[in-house]
N, C-alpha and C positions, 0 to 999 in steps of 0.2 A: 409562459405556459405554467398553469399551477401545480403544485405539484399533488401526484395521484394518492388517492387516499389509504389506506391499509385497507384490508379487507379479513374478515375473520375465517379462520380455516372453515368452516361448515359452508361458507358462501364461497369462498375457491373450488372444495370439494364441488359444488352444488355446478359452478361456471365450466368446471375441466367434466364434467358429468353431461353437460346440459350440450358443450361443445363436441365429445367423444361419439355421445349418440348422432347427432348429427355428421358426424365427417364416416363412423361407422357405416349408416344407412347408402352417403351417397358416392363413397368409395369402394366399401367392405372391407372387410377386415387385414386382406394381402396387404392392399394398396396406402390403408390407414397407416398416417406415422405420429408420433407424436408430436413431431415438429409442429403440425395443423391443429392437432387438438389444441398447445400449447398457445399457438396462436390466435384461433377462432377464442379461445377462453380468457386472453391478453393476459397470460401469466408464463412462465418461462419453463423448458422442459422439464430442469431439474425438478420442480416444482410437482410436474406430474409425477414425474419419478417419487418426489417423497411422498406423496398421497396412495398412490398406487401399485406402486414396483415396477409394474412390467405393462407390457400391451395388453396382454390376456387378464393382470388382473383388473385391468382399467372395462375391459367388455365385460368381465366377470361383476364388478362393480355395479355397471350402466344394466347390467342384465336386473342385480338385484334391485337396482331401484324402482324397474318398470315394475317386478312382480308386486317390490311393495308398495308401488302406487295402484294397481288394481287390486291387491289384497285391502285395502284400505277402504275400497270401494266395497268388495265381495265380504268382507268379516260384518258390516252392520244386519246384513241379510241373512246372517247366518244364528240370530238370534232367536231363541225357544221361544214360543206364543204358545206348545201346547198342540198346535194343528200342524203335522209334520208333514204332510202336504204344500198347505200355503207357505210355509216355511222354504221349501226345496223348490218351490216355484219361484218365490222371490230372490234367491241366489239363482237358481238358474238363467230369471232373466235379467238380471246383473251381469253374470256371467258372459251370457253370451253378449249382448249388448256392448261389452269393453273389447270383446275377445274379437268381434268382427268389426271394430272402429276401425276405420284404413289405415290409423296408425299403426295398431297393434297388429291389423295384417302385413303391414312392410317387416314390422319388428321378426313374424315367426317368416315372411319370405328371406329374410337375411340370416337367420339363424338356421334353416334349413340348406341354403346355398353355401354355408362359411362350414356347416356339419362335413359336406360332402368333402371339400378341401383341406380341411382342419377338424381332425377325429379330437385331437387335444380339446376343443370347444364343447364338447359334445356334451360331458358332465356339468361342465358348468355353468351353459344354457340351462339343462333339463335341476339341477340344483335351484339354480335360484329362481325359477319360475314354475314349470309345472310340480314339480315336486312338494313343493310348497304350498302351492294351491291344493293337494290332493291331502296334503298333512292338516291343512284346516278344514277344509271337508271334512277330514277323518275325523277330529275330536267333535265336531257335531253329530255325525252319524252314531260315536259313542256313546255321548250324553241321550240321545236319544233312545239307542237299545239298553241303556242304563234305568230310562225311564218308561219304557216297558211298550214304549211306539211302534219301536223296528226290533230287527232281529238280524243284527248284521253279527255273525262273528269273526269276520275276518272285517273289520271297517275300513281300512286300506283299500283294499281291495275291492269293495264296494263302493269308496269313492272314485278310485277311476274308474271303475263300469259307468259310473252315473255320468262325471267328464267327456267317457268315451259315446255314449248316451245322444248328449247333447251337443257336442260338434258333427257326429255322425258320418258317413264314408263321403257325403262329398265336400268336407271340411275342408281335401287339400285341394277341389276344383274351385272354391272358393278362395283360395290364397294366391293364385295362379289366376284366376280372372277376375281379383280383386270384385267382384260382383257380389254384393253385400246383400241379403235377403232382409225385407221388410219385414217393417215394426208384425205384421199379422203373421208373414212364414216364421218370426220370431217364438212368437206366442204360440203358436202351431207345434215346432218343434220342441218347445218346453214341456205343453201336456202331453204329447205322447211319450216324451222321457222320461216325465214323472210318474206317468202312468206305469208304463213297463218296469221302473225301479221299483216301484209301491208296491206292482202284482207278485215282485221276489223277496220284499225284505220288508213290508210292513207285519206289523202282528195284528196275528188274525181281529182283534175289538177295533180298530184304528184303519184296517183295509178299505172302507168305505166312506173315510171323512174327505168331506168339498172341500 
């Protein structure tokens, strides 16, 4: 048998990452141990341990990586053309688009179900994923009522209205019956949200751009 090759911390990291999500999703978080992570990832506990410390900060971890893999996706979209409209359209339907992937809906059905049992989880889900997404939002909505667009003064908080916007109240019968709305109820729910954001925060020269 030959003997196995070394492998560089960023690709362990990436293996004990790529395995956690996975044993996460189909055990949750009680039942998860590290023993399976360490296994499914073919690298030894300790190993997890030096990476990560703990259980929580290994989900805490696996959390941050989903956000910054869809923030990765959501930040090209979040670039000034000028038309703060098409702009907020184009992240939006990014946005949704990642956010209702059936992956991403197991991700917030497990994070919702591990919240209930595990209040400790609770910041560190909402850290590294939504919170994050509403901070990059936010420094767009800035730049924008910097440049005389919108008129947000609290931009925070105009980012998650706009969030809150676009998922909309039956966001969580969507996560619950996994039933993903088409490319057109897609597009549907984006211009009424962009609509209604633009009718409170755009400035008045700019309220009727296509």
């Amino acid at each position: 048998m030959s003997k196995p090759q070394p492998i560089s911390a960023s690709s362990t990291s990436e293996k004990i990452l790529q395995a956690a999500l996975a044993v996460f999703l189909e055990v949750g978080f009680e039942r998860a141990n590290l023993e399976n992570v360490a296994a499914q990832a073919g690298v030894t506990k300790p190993t997890v341990y030096s990476h990560f410390g703990s259980k929580i900060g290994l989900l805490q971890a696996v959390a941050e990586q989903q956000a910054r893999q869809a923030l990765t996706q959501f930040s090209p979209s979040l670039k000034s053309t000028g038309n703060v409209r098409r702009d907020l359209a184009g992240f939006a339907r990014s946005f949704l688009t990642n956010t209702l992937h059936p992956d991403a809906i197991r991700m917030h059905r497990f994070a919702i179900a591990e919240a209930m049992t595990h209040p400790e989880l609770v910041a560190p889900l909402l850290n590294a994923g939504p919170q994050k997404l509403a901070e990059v939002l936010q420094h767009f909505l800035e730049a924008e009522t910097k440049a005389g667009r919108l008129c947000c003064r609290n931009p925070l908080l105009a980012a998650q209205q706009l969030i809150g916007l676009l998922t909309g109240m039956d966001f969580l019968a969507i996560i619950i019956s996994q039933l993903v709305p088409s490319d057109a109820e897609i597009k549907k729910r984006t211009a009424a949200a962009i609509d209604v954001f633009l009718n409170t925060y755009a400035a008045p020269e700019h309220e009727h751009e296509s």
